[in-house]
KOLLUM-532425 format. One line per 2 residues: number of its first residue (from 1); their letters; for each residue z, x, y of N, C-alpha, C. Coordinates in steps of 0.001 Angstrom, whole numbers, plus 524288, in hexadecimal, padded with zeros to 5 digits. Each point is the difference from the previous one (the first is absolute). Example, Ala and Ser with C-alpha at 12.3 -4.5 7.8 and 13.67 -1.06 7.14 Angstrom:
# KOLLUM-532425
1 = AS = 81E78,83386,7E9C6,80000,7FC86,804A6,80000,80384,804B0  7FD30,7FEA2,8041A,8003C,80334,804A6,802DA,7FCFE,80442 .
END
This chain:
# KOLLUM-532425
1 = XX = 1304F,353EB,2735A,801C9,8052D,7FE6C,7FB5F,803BF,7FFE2  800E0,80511,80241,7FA5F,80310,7FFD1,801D9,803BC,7FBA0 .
3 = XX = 7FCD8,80216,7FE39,7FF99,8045C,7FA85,7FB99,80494,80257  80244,803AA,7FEC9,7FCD5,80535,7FFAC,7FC99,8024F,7FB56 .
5 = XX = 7FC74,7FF83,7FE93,7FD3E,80307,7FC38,7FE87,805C4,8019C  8004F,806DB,7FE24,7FDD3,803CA,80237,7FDAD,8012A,7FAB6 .
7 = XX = 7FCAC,80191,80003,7FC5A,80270,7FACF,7FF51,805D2,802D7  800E1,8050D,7FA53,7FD98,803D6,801E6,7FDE2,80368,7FA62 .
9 = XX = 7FBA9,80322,80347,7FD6E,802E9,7FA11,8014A,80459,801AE  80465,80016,7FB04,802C0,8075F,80048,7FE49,8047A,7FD22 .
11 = XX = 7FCC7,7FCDD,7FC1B,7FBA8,804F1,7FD0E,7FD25,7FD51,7FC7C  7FCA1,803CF,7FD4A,7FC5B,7FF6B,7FBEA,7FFE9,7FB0B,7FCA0 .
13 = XX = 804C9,801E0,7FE93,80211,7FB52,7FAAB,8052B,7FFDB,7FEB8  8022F,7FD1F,7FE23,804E1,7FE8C,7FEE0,800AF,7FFB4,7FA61 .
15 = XX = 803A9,8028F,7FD55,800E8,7FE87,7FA06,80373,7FBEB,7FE60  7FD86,7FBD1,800BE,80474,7FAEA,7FDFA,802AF,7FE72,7FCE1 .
17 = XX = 7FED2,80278,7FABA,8028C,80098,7FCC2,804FE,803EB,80074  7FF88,80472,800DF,80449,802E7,80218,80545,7FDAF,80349 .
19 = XX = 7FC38,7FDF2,8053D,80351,7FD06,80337,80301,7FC3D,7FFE6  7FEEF,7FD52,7F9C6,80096,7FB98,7FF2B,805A0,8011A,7FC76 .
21 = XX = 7FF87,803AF,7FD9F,803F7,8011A,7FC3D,80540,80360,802AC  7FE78,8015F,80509,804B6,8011E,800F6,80330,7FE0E,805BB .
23 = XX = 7FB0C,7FC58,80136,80340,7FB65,805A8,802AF,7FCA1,7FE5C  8061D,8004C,8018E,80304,7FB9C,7FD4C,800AA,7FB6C,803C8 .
25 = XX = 7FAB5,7FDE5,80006,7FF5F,7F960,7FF2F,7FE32,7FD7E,7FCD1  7FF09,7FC06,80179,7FD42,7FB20,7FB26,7FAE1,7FDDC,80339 .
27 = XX = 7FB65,80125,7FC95,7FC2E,7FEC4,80269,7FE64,7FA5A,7FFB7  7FD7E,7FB15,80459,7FE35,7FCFC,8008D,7FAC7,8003D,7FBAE .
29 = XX = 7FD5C,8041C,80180,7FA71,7FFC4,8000A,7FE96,80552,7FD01  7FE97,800A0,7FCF6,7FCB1,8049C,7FB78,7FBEC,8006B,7FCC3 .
31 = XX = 7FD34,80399,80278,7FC42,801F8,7FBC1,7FEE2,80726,8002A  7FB06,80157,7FFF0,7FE46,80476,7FEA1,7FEF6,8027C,806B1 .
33 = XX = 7FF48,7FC2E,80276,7FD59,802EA,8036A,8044D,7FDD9,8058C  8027C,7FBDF,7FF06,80490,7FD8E,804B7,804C6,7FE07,7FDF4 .
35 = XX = 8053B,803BE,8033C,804A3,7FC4A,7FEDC,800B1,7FCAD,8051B  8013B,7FCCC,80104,8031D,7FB8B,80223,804EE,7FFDA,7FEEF .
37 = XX = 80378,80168,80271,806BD,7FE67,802B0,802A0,7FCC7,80394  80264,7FB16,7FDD9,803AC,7FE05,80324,80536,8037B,7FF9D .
39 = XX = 800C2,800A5,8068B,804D2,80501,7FED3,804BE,7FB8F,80233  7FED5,7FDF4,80450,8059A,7FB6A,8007E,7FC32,7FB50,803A6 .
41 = XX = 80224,7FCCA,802E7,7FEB9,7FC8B,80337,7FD2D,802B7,80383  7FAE8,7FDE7,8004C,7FCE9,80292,8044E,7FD4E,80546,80036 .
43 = XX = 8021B,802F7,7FB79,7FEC1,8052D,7FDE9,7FBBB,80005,7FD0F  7FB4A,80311,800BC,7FD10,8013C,7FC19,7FDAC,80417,7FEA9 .
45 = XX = 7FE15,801C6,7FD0F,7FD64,806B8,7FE42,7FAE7,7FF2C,7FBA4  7FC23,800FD,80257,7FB1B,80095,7FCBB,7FFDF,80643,80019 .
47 = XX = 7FCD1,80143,7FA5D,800A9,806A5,7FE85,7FA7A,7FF9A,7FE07  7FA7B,80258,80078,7FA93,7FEEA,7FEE6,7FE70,80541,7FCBF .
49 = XX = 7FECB,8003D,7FBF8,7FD17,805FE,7FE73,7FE11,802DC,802FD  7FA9A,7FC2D,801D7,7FE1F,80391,80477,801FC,801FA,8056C .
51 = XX = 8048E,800BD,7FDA0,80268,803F8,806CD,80218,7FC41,802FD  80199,7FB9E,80064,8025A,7FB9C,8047A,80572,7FDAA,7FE15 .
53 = XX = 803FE,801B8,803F8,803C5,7FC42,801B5,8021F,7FCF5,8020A  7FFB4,7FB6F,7FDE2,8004B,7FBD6,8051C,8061A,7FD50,80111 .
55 = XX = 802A4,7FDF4,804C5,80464,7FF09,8005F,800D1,7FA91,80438  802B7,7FCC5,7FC92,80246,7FB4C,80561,804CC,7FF77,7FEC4 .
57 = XX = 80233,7FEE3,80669,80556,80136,7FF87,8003F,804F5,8018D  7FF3C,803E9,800B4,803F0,80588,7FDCD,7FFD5,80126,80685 .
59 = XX = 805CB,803E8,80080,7FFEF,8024D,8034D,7FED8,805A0,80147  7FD27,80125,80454,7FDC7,8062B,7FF1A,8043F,802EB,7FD5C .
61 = XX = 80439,801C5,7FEE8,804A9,80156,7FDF2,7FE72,7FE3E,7FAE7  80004,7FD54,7FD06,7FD31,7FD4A,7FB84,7FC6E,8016B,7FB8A .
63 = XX = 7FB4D,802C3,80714,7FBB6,80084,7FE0B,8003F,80576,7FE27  801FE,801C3,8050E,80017,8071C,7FCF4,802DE,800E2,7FD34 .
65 = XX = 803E6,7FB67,7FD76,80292,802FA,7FAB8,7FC9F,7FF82,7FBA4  7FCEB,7FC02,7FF70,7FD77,7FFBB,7FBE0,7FBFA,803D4,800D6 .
67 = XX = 7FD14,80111,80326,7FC95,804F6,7FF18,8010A,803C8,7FC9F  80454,80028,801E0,802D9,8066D,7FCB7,80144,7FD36,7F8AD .
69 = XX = 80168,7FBAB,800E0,7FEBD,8003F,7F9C5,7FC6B,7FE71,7FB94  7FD95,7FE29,80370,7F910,7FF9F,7FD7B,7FC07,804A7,80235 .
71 = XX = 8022F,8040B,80366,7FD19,803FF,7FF1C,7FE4E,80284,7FBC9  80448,8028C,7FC31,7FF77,803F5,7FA63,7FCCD,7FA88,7FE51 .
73 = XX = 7FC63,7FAC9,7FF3D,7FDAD,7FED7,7FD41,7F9AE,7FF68,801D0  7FFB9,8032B,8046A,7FB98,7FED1,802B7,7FCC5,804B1,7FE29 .
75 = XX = 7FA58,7FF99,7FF75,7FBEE,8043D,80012,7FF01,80083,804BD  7FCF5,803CC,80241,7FE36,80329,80551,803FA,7FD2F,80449 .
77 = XX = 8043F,80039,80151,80337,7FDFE,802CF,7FE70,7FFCF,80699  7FEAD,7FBA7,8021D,7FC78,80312,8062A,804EE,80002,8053A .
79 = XX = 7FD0A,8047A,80137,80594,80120,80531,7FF9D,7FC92,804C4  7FCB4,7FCB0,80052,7FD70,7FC80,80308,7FEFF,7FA25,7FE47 .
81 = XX = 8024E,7FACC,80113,7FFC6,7FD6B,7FC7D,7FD3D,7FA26,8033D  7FC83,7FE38,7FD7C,7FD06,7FC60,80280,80409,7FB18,80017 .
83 = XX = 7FE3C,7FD36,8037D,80545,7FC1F,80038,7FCAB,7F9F2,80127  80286,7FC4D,80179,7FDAA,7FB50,80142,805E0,7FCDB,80036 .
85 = XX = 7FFF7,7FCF0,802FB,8035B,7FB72,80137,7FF11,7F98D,801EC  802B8,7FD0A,7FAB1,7FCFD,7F97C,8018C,8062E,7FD7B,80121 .
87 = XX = 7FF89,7FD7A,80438,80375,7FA30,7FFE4,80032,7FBD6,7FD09  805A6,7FD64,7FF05,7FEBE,7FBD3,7FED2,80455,7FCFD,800CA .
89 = XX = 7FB43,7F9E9,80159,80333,7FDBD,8040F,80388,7F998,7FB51  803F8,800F5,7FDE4,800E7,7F9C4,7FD09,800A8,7FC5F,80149 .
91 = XX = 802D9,7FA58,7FD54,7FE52,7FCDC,802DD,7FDB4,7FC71,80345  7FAF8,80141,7FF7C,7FB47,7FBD6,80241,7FDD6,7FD7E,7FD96 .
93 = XX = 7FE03,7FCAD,80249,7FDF1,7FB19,7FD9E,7FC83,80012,7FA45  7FCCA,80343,80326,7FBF8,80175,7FCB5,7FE64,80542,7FFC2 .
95 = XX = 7FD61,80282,7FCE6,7FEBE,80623,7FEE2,7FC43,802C9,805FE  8018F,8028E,801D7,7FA9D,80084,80826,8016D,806D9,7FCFF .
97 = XX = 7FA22,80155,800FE,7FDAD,80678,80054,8003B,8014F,805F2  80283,8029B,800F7,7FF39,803CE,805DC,7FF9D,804E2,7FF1F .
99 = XX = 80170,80385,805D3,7FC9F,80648,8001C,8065E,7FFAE,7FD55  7FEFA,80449,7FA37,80359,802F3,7FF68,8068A,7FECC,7FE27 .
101 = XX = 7FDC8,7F859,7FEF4,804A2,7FEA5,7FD7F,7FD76,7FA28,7FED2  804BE,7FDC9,7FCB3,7FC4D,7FAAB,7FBFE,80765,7FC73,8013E .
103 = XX = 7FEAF,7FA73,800F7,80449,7FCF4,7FFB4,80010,7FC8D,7FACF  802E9,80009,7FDE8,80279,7FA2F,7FB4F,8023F,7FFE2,7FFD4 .
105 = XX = 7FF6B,7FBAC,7FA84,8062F,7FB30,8023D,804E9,8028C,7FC60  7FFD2,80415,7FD3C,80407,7FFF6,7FCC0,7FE41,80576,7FC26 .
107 = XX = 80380,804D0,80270,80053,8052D,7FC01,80082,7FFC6,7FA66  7FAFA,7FC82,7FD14,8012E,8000D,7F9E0,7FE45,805EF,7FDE8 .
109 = XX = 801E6,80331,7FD50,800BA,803ED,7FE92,7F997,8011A,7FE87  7FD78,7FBD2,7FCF0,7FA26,80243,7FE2A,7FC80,7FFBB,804B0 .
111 = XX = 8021D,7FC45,8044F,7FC63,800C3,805E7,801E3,8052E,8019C  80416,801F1,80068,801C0,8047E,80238,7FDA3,805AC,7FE2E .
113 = XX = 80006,7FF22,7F99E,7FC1D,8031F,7FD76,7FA1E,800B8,800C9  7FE23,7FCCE,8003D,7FB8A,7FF1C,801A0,7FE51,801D3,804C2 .
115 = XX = 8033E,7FFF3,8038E,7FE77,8020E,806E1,8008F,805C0,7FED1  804C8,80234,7FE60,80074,804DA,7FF42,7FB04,80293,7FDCC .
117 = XX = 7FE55,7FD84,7FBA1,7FBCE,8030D,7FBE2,7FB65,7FF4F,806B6  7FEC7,7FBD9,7FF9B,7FBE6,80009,80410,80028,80539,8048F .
119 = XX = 805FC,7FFFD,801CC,80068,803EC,80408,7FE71,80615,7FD0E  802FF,7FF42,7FBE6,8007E,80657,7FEB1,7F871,800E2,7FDED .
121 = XX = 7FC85,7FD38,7FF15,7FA7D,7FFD1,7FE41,7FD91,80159,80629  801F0,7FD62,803DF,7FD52,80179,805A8,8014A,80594,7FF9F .
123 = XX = 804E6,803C2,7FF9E,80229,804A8,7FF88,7FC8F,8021C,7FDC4  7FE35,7FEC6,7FBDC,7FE88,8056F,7FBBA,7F91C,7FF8E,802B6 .
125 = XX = 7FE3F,7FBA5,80236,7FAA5,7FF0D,801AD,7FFAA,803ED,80385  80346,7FF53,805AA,800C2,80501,801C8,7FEAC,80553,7FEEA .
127 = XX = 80427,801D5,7FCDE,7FFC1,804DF,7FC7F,7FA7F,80011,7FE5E  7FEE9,7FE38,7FB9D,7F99A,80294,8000C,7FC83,7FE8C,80203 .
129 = XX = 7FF51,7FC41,80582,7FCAF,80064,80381,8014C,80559,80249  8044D,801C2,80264,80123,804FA,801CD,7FD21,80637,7FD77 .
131 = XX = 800E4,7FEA2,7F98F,7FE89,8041E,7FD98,7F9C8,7FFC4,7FFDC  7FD5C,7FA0D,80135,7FAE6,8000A,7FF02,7FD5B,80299,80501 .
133 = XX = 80326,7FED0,804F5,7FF2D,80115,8048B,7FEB1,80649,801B6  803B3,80439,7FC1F,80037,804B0,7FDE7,7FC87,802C8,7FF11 .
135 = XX = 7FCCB,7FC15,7FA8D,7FB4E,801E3,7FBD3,7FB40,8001F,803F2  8003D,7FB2B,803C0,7FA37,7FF34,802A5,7FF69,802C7,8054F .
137 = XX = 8058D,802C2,80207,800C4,804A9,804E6,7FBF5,8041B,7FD19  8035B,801DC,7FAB5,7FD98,804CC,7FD74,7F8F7,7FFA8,7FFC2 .
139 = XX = 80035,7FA33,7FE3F,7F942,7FE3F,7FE2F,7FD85,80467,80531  80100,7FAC7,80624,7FDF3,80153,800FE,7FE0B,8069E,80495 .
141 = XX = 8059A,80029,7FF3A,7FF70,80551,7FFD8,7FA63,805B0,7FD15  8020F,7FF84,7F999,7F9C3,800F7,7FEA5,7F957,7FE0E,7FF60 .
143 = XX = 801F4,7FAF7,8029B,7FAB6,7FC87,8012E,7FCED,803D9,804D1  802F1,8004D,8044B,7FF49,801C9,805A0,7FDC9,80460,7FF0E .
145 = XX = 80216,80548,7FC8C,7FEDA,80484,7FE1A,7FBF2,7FFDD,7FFE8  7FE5F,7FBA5,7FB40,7FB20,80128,7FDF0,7FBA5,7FDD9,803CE .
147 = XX = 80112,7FD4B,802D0,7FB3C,7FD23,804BF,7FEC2,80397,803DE  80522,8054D,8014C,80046,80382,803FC,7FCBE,8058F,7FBBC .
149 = XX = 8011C,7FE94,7FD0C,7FF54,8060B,7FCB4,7FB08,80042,7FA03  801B0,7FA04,7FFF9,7FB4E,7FFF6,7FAE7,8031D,80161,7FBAA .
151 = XX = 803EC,80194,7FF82,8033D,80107,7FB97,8044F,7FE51,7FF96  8040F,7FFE4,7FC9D,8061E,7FF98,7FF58,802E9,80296,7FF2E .
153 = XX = 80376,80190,80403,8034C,80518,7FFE6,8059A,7FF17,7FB03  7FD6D,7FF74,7FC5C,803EB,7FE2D,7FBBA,7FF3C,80348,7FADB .
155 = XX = 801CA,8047B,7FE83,7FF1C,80233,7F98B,80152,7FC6C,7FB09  7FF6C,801BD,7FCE6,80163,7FC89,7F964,80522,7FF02,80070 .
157 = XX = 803ED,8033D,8010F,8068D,7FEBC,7FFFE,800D9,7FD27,80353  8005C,7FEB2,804DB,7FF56,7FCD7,80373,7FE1F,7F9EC,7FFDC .
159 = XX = 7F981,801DA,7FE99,7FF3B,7FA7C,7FEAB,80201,7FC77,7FC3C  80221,803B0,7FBAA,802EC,7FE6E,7FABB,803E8,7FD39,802B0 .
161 = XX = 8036A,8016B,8031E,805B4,7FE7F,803D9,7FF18,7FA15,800B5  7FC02,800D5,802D0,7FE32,7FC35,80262,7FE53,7FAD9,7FDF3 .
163 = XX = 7FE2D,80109,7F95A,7FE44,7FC30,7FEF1,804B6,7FC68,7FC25  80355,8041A,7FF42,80573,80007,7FD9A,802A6,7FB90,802B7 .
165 = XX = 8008B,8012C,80790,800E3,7FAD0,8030D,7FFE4,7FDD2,7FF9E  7FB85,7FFBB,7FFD7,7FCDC,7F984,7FEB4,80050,7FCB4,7FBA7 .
167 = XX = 800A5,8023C,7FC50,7FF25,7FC9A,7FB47,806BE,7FF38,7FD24  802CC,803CA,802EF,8046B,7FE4F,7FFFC,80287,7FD34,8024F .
169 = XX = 7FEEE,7FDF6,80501,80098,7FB1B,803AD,7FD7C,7FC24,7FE16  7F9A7,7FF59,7FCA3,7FDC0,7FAF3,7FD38,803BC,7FEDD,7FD28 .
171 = XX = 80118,80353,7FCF3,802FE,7FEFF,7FA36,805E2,7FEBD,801C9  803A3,8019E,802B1,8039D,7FDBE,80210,7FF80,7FABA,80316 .
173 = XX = 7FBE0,7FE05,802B3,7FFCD,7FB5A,800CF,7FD64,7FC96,7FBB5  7FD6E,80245,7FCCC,7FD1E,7F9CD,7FC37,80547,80132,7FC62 .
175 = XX = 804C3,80413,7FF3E,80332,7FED8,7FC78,804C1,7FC07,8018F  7FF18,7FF7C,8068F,8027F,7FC3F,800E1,7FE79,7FA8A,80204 .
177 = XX = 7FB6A,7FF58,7FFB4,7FDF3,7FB74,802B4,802FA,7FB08,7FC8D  802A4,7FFAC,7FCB5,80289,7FAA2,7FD55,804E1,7FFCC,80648 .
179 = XX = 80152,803DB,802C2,803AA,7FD5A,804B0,7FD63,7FCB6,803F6  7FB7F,7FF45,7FFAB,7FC79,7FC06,80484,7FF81,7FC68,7FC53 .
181 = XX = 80137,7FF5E,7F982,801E0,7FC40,7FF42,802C4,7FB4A,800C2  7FFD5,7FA78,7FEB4,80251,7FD75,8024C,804A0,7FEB8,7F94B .
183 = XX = 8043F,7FFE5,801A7,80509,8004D,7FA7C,80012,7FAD4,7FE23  8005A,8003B,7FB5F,7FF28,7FBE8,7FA39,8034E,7FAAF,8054E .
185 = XX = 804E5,7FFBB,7FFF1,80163,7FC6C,802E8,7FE07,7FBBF,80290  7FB89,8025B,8049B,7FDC6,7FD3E,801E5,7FA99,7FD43,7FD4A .
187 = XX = 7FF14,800FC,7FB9B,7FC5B,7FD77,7FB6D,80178,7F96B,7FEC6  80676,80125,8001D,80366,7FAFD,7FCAB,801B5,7FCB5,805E1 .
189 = XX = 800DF,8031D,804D8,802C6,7FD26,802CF,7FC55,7FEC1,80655  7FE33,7FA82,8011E,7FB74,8013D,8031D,8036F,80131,805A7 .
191 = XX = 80406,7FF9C,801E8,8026F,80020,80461,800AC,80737,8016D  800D8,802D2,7FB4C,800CE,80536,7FFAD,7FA1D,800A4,800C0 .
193 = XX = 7FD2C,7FE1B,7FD79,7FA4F,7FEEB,7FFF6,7FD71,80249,8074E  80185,7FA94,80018,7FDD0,8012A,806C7,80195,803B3,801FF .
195 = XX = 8053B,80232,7FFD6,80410,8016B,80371,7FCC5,8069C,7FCD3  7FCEC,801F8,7FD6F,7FF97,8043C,7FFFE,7F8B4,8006D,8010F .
197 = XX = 7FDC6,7FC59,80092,7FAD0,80045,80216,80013,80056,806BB  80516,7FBF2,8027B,801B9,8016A,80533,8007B,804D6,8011C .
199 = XX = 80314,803D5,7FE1C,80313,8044D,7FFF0,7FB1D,80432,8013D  7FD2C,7FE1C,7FC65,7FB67,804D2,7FDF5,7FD41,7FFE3,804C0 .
201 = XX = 7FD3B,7FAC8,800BA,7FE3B,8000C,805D7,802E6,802D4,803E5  80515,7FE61,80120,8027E,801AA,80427,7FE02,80692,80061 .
203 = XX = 80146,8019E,7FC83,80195,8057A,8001E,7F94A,802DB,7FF56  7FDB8,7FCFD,7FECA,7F8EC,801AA,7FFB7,8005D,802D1,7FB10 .
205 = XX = 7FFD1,7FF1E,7FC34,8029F,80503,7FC21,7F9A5,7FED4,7FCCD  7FD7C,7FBE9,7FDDE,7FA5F,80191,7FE8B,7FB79,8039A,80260 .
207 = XX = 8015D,7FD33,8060F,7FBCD,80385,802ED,8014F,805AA,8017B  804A7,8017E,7FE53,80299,80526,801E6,7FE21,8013A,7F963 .
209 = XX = 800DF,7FE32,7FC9C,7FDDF,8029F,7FC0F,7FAA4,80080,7FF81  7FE08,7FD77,80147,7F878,80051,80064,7FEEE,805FD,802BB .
211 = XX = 8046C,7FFB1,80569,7FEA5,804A6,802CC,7FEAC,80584,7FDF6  805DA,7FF6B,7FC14,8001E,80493,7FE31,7FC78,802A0,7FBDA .
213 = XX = 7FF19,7FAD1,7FC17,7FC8D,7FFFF,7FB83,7F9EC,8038D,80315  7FD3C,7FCFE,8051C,7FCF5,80192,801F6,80054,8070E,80320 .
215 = XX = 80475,7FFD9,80080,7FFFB,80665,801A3,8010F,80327,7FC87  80176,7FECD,7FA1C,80071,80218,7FCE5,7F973,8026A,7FC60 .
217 = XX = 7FDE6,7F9E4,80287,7FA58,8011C,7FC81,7FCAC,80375,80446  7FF9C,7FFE4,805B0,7FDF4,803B7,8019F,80219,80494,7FF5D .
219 = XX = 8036A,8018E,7FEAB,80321,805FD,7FF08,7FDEF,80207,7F8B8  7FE92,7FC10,7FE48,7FD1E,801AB,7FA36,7FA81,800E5,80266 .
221 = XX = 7FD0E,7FD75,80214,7FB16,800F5,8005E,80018,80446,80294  80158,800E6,80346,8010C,804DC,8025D,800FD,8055B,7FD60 .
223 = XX = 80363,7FE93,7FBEB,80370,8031F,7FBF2,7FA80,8017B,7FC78  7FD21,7FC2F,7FDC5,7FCFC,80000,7FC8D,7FA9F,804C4,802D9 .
225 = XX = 7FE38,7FEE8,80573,7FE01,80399,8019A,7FFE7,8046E,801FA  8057F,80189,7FF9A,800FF,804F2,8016A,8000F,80391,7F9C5 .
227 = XX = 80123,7FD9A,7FD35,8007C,80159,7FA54,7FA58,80179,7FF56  7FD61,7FC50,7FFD8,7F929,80254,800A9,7FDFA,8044F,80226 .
229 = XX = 801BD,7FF41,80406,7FEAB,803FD,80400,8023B,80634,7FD92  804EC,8004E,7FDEF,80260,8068D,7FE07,7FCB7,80000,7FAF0 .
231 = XX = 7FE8A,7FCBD,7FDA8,7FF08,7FEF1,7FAF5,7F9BC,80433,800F7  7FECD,7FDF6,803FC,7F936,80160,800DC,7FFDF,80661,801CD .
233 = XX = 8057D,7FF4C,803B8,7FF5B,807DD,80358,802BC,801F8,7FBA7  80292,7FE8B,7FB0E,8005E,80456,7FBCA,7FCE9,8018B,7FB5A .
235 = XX = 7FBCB,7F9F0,80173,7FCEF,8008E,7FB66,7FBAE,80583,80241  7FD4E,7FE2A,806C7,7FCFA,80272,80233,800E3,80726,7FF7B .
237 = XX = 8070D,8006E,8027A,802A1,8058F,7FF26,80035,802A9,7F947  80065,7FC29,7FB89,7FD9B,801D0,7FC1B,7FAB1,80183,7FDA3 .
239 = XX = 7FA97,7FE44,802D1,7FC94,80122,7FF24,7FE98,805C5,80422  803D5,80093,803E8,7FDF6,803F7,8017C,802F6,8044D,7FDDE .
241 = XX = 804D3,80021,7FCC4,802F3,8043D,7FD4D,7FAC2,7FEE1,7FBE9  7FD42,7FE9D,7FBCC,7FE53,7FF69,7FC5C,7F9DD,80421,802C9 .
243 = XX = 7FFEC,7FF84,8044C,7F984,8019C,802B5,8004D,80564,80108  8058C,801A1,800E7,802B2,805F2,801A5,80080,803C2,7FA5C .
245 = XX = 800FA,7FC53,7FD44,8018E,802B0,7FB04,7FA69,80182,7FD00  7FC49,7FBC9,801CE,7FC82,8015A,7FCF8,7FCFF,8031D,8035E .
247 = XX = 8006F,80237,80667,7FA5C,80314,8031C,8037E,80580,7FE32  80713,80007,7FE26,80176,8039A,7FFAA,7FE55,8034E,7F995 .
249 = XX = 7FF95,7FCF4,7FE39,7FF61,801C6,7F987,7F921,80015,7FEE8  7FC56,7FF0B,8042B,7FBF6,800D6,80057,80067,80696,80428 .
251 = XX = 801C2,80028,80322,80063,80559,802C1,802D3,8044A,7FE0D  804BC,7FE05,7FBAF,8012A,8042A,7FA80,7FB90,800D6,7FDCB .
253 = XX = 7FD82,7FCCE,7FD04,7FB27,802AB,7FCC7,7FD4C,801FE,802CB  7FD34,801FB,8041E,7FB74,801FF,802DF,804FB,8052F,802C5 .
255 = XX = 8047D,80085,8004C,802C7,805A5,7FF9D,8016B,800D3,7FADD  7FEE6,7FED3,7FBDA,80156,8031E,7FA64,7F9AC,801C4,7FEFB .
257 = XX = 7FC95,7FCB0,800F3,7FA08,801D4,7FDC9,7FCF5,7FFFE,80589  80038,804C2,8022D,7FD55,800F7,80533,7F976,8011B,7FC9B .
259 = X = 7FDEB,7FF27,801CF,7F932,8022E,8003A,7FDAA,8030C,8022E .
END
């Protein structure tokens, strides 16, 4: 039997609590930050804070109904929605990783959970590799400036913007880094065990996080020296208002007391 998993990140964040109180199902799986739904045979629905919906089973018909009613619980809602799609193959012997789909022997609901979370974690990796991809266009954008020009074509409001970016993309990812987590489950159960250290591999999801961690830290150092840099041409532009004021209030006294 093959199964469809689609994961997609439709925005910012998701209010789960909200969502939770007014979807009339019964959740498998709950906490603060993930519901889990068995909706019938073969049906499933993961709902993630951080912005991800994931679905097996569903038919596109399915899919866009639920959009529309987990929209009103979404923050920054995106008109563009990152997507990803895994196979899966049941029935086999034994557990086999391939491109883009995983075979076993038997759809137990916490293996099924488990692939999903894995898929919808490749999703959101995506997403802020994308947004990191963003920060380090801009980097080097005013890097170039300054190698062509010696300066940074960036004022205080601007750079403020800018650094706003940034530290709002850190802070949105270290507030979610417990999803590259691996879930209490696989602590107690070593078969779930394997089956989510496989997964992780498959999908590269450490080294895709290293990536980002690393383009995040060149976009601070970067960040950190451009900050220097306005810090220095306003300190410099204040000593010369301070040098004006004073050749001017020296050239007042010598026109009030001429000789």
């Amino acid at each position: 039997m093959n199964l469809k998993v689609i994961s997609f990140q439709i925005a910012d964040s998701i209010d789960i609590r909200q969502f939770k109180a007014s979807f009339n199902a019964t959740s498998h799986y709950a906490d603060t930050d993930e519901l889990f739904y068995f909706i019938e045979t073969n049906q499933y629905l993961s709902v993630f804070k951080y912005g991800i919906v994931c679905f097996l089973g569903y038919t596109e018909a399915e899919m866009t109904g639920f959009f529309q009613i987990i929209e009103p619980h979404c923050k920054n809602l995106f008109d563009q929605r990152l997507s990803d799609e895994f196979d899966i193959e049941t029935e086999a012997p034994v557990i086999n990783y391939g491109y883009n789909k995983i075979e076993i022997p038997s759809p137990d609901t916490d293996v099924l959970r488990l692939i999903m979370l894995n898929v919808s974690q490749s999703v959101a990796l995506d997403y802020y590799n994308q947004q990191t991809n963003l920060l380090l266009e801009e980097t080097n954008h005013h890097t170039q400036l300054l190698e062509r020009r010696g300066r940074i074509n960036m004022g205080g409001i601007k750079l403020k913007k800018y650094i706003g970016r940034t530290l709002n993309l850190k802070n949105r990812i270290s507030a979610n880094l417990y999803i590259f987590d691996s879930p209490e489950e696989t602590w107690e159960n070593e078969n779930l065990n394997k089956l989510d250290i496989g997964l992780k591999k498959t999908f590269d999801l450490q080294a895709r996080f290293r990536t980002i961690q690393e383009g995040l830290g060149i976009v601070k150092e970067n960040m950190e020296l451009f900050k220097d840099l306005l810090q220095n041409r306003n300190s410099l532009t204040l000593e010369w208002v301070v040098i004006i004021l004073i050749l001017m209030e020296v050239i007042n006294i010598f026109i009030r007391n001429p000789k």
